[in-house]
N, C-alpha and C positions, 0 to 999 in steps of 0.2 A: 499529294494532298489537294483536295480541294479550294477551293480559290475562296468556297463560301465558308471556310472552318476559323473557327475560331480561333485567335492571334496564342502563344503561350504567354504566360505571366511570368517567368521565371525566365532571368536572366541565361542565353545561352552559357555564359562563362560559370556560372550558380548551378547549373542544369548539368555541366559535365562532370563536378565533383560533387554530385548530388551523394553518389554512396557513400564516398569518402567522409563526408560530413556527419551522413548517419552514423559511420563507426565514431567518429569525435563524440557525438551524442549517446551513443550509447554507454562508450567507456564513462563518461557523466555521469550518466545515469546508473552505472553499475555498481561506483564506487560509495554510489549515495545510498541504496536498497543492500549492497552487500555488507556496510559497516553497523546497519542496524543487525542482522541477523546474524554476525559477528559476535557482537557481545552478548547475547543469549548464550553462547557457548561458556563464556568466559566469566558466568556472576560466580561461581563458586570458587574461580583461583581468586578473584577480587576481592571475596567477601575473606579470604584468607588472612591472618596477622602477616604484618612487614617480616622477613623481607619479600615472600612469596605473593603479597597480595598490600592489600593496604585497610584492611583491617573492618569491608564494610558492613554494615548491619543489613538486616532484610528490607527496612525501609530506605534506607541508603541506594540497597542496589535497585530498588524500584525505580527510586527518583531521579536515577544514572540512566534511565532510558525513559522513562516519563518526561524528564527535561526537554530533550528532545524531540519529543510528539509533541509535548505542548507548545513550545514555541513555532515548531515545522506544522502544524496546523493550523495556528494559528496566524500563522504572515503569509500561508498559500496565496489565498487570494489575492490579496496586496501585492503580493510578488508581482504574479500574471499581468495585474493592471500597472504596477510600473514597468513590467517589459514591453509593455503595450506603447508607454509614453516615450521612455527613456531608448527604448534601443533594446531587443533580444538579447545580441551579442553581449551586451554591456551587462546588464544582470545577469546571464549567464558565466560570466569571466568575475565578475566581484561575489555571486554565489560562491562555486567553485573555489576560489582564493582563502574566501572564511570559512569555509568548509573543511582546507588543507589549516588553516592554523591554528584552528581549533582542532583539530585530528592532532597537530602537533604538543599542543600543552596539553589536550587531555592525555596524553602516553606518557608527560612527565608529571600525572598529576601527585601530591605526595600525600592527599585528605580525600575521603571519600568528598570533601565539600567540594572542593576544588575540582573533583572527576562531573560534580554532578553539574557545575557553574562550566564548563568546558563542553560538553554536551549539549548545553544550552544552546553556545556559540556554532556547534556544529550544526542544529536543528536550524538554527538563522543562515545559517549559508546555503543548508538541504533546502528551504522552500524558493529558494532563489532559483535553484542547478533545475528541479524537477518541470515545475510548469514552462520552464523556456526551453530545454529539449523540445517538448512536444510543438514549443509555438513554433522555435525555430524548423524543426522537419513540415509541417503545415508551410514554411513557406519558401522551403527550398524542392520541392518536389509539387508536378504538376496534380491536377486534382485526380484525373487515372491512377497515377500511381501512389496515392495517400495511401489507401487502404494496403496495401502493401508493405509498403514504408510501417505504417505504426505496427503491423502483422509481427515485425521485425522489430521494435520498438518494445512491442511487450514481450514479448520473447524474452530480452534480455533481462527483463524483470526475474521472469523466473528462473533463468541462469543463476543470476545475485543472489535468490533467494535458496538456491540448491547449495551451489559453492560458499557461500557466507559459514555456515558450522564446518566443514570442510576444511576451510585457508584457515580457521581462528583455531581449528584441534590441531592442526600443522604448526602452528605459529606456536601455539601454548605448549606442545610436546618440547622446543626448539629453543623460545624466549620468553623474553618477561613477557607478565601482563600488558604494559603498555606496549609491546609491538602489534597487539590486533587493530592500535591507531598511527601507531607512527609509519606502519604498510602503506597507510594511503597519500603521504607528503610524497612520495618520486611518483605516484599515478596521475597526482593533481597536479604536478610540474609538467609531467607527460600531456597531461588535458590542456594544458593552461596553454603550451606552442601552440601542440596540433587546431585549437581555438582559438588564437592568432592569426595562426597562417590560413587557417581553410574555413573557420563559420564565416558567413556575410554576415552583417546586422540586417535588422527591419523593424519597423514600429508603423503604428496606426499615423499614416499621414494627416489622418484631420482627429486628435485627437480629443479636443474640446476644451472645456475647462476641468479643474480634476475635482472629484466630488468629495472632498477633504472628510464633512460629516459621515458618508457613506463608509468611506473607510475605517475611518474612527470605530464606527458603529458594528463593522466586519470583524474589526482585529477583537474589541474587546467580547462581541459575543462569541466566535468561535471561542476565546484563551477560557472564558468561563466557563462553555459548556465542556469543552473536554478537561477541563481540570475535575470539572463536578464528577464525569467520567470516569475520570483514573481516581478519582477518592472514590467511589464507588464501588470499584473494581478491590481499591487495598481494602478497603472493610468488610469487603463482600457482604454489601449493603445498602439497600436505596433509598431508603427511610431516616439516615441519619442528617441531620440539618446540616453539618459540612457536607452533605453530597447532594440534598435536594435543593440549598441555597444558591453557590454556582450554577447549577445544572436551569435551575427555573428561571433565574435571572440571566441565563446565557439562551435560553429560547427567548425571555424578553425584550430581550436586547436585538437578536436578530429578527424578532417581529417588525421590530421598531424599524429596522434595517430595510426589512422588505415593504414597509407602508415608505419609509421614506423613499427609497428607490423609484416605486410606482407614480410619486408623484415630483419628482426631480427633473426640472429641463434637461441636465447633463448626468443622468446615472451613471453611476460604478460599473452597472450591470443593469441590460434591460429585461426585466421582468417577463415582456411577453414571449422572451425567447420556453418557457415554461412550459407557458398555455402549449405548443408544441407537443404532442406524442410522443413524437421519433427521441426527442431531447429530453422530457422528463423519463419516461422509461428507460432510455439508457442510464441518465443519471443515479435513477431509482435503483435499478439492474446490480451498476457498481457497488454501490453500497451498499446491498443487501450480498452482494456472493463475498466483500469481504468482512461483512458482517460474519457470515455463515463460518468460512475460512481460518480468518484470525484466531477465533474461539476457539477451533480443533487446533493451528495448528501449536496453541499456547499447552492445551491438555496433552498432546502429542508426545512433545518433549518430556512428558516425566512418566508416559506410559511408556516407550521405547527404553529411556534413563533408568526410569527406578523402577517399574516392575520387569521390562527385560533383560535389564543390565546393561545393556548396551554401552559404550560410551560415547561423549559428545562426538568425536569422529566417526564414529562406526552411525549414529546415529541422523548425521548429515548425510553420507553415503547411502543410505537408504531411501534415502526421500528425493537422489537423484530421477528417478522414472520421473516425477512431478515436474521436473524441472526439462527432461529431455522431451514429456510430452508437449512441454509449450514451445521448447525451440523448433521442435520438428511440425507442431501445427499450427502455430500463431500464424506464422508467416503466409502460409495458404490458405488462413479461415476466409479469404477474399473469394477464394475460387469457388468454395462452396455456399456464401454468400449470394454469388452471382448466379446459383446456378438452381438455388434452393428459395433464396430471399434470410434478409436481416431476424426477422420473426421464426422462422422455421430454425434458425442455425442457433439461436442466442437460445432460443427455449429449449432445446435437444443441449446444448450446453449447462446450462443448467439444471438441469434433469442428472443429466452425469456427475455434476457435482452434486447434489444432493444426495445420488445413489452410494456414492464417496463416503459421505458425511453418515448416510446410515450406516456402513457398513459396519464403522466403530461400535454399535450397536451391540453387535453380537461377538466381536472382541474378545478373547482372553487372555490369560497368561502362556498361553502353549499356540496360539495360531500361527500356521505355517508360515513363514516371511517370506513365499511368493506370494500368497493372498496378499499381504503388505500392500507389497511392490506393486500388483494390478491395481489394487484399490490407489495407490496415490497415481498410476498412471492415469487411472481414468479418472482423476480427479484434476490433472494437468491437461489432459484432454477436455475435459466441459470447458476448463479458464480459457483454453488456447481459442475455444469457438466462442466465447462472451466478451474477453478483453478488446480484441480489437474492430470487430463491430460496434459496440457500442460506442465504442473511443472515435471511431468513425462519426457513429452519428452525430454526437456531440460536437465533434469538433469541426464538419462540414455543415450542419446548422449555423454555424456563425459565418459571419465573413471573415475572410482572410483576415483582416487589417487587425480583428479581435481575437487573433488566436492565443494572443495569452493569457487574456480573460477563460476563455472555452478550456483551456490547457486545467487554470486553476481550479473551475467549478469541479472538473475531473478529478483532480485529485484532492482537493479538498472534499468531495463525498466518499470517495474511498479512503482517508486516513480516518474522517472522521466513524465512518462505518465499521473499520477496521477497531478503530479507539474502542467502541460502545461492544465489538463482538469479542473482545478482550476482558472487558470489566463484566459486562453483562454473564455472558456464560464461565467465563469467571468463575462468577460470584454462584451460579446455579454449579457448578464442580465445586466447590469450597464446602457449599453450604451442605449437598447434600452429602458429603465425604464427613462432614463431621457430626450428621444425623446417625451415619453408617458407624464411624468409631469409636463415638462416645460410650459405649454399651460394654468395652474391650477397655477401657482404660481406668476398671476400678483399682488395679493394684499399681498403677503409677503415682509418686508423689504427688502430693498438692500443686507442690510449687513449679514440674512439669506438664501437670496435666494441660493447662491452654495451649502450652507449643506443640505438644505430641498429637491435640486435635485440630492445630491452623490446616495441616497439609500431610500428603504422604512422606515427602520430603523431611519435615516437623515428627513424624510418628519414626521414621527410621533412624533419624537423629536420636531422637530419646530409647530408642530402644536399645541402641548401640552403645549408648551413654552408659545404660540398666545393666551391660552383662549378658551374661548369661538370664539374669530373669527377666528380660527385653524380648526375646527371643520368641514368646506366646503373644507378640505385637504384631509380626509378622506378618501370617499370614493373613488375620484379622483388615494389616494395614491394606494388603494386597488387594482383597474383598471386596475394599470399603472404595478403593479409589476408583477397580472395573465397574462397580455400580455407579457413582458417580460421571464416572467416562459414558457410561451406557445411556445415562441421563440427558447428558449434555450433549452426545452427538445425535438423539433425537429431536431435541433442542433446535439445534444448529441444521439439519436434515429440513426440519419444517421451516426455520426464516429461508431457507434455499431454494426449498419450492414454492414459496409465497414470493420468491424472486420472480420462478418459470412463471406463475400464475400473470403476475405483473407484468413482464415479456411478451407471453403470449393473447392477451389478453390488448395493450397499450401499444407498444413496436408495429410499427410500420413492417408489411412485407418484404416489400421492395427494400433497392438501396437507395437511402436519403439524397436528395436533391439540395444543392443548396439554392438560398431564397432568389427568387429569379433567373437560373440557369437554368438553359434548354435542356431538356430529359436528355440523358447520358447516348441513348441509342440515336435521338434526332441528332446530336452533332455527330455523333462518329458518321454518321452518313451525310454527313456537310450543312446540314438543314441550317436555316437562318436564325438567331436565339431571337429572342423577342425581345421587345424594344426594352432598353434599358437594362439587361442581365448581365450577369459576369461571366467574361469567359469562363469555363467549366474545364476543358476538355483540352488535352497536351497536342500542339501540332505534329510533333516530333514523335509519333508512335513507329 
């Protein structure tokens, strides 16, 4: 080593359980992304009468997973900045704890009210778990090997999100409905040691004073505008005064957020981290791919379900390539990052997803399930090359001491991204599916006709209800839903490449430098950083 290289930041003894910590963070992180995509599996034994289920309604089961988002989007940011204050470790281990006891009452819940108030509780422990993972990895690994480390970090994302319908058609074949929450109390016992024994803490050593209004101003505009959101989404409707009320007042609000921000001795969050390229175009990036994403993969499920029959299990098993293409190339989007640039990789990434996204397109009832299978792997391919570039730049834009702030803005643009590519395209599948069936439902009762045209789900329901003279609903329903699907993943195709657009266009070529450290190539060849920068660069290579 060099005698001119820059000193490491990270504690030798922090530095030799660096991986070991990451797997502590990821099982974190798995147990939080895998219990959502869990219960998608499980609305229809839930929405069952006692004793098989507990008896829920369609609003019911919405609001058993709306509770959730709302609150887990809503405390993101908050979170971040009290891991910032408080200590990583510390909101990472009381995350995680509310996360397990509420996983524990919602599996005894006996009201769908009670399932929906218990979810709430778990959405409050999820925004804790999520942004301190990433803060804590930022600051247990040197700055060489970040982009690595997160490579591996998103990965497990989409592991969660393969295995989640998987474990829950396992669990449901096997046990009650509430074991797809009571699974997670011995994981989060298992997390809560191994997070004893092996995370370090860290916090922003000069933390400041804490910007009380600012956050105030955070919590209630996020809570509004994704509420406005998910009523959006249930009416499939954006002109209804419960959707455009929240929603306009919850951009108001965060207006008001970001003027007062700008002009705060002690911000929440400083604003000019923005003015930045590298930082809003990633930002931008996330939220628009799962904008794109969420959308397909809510239509997904009942094109696999109800037009191919499939079951919830056989239907998670299919969407494994998705999941194996992000373990297998999240981890090395760094290599060809380094070898290509940030802008070359994140654009070609999204380009693949959007090719993903049209393919549904031309979809029908009879397409072969290797076409399937290619299309979600190259659809796990674009993620594997978007996620952790971008998560890089973001979170190497700030400084170390901020990574739980950088951690939240991350994931608070992708839930909320996620929120809007749910309700939004949504509502564009809803809408145009009952443009398509209305035409087919003159010999159904009165009194079924609005159920038979909410959804395809709603049209088989009724026709199965009918008999025998249900039966000419069918295919009709079948028709109506591939045009709709064919709708909406052109839809979703175009926000994906107004993502690339955005990417290619904003993103820096290179890899992000953080503010004041010497160019990556001048330390590894020892050079002197300039006055005042942060070390960058691992002594220990």
């Amino acid at each position: 080593m060099s005698a001119l290289s820059t000193p490491p930041r990270v504690p030798e003894a922090v530095h030799r359980r660096r991986w070991a910590i990451l797997g502590v963070l990821m099982l974190s992180l798995l147990i939080v992304v895998l219990d959502n995509s869990i219960l998608n599996v499980a609305v229809r034994t839930i929405a069952a009468p006692a004793p098989t289920g507990i008896g829920a309604t369609q609003s019911e089961l919405e609001w058993s997973i709306n509770s959730y988002t709302l609150v887990f989007a809503g405390l993101l940011f908050t979170s971040g900045l009290l891991g910032d204050r408080l200590g990583r470790k510390k909101v990472l281990l009381f995350g995680i704890t509310v996360f397990g006891v509420g996983s524990a009452l919602a599996a005894f819940s006996g009201t769908p009210g009670e399932l929906i108030a218990y979810r709430a509780v778990m959405g409050l422990g999820a925004a804790f778990v999520m942004p301190a993972t990433l803060a804590v990895l930022m600051n247990v690994f040197e700055r060489d090997e970040q982009p690595k480390a997160i490579g591996i970090w998103a990965g497990s994302v989409g592991l969660a999100i393969a295995i989640g319908p998987i474990t829950g058609g396992v669990l449901l074949d096997h046990f009650w409905w509430g074991s797809i929450f009571l699974v997670n109390v011995p994981v989060v016992l298992l997390a809560l040691a191994l997070m004893v024994w092996l995370v370090p803490d860290s916090r922003d050593p000069n933390p400041g004073r804490i910007d009380i209004p600012g956050v105030l101003l955070s919590v209630l505009g996020l809570v509004l505008l994704v509420y406005g959101i998910i009523r959006g989404g249930e009416l499939a409707s954006f002109t209804d005064l419960t959707v455009l009320a929240p929603a306009l007042g919850g951009l108001a609000v965060l207006a008001l957020f970001v003027l007062h921000e700008r002009r705060s001795d002690h911000p929440a969050i400083d604003m000019a981290y923005f003015r930045r390229p590298a930082f809003s175009a990633a930002v931008a990036a996330i939220a628009l791919v799962f904008f794109a994403l969420m959308g397909v993969t809510f239509f997904s499920a009942f094109y696999l379900q109800s037009v191919r029959g499939y079951s919830a299990l056989q239907s998670g098993l299919l969407i494994l390539p998705l999941a194996v293409a992000q373990m297998v190339f999240a981890p090395r989007a760094r290599l060809v990052v380094d070898r290509f640039g940030a802008r070359a990789v994140c654009t070609a990434g999204m380009l693949f997803v959007t090719a993903g996204l049209a393919a549904f397109a031309f979809f029908d009832a009879s397409t072969p399930i290797w076409v399937m299978e290619v299309v979600f792997f190259l659809q796990g391919t674009g993620m594997a090359h978007i996620m952790p570039p971008v998560t890089v730049a973001i979170m190497q834009a700030l400084p170390r001491e901020k990574a739980g702030s950088g951690s939240a803005i991350n994931n608070t643009f992708r839930q909320v991204g996620g929120a809007m590519g749910v309700a939004v395209l949504g509502s564009v599948l809803s809408s145009t599916y009952r443009g398509e069936i209305e035409g087919h439902l003159g010999g159904v009762p009165a009194a079924l006709r609005d159920t038979a045209g909410e959804s395809i789900e709603g049209t088989l329901a009724v026709a199965e209800k009918l008999g025998p003279a249900g039966r000419d609903l069918l295919a009709p329903a079948y028709d109506a839903f591939l045009d709709a699907m064919h709708v909406t993943a052109v839809a979703s195709a175009a926000i994906a490449f107004a993502g690339a657009v955005v990417v290619a266009v904003f993103l820096p070529g290179g890899r992000p430098q953080e503010p004041g450290a010497a160019p990556a190539a001048d330390a590894r060849r020892g050079s002197v950083p300039a006055p005042g920068a942060e070390a960058g660069e691992s002594a220990r290579r």
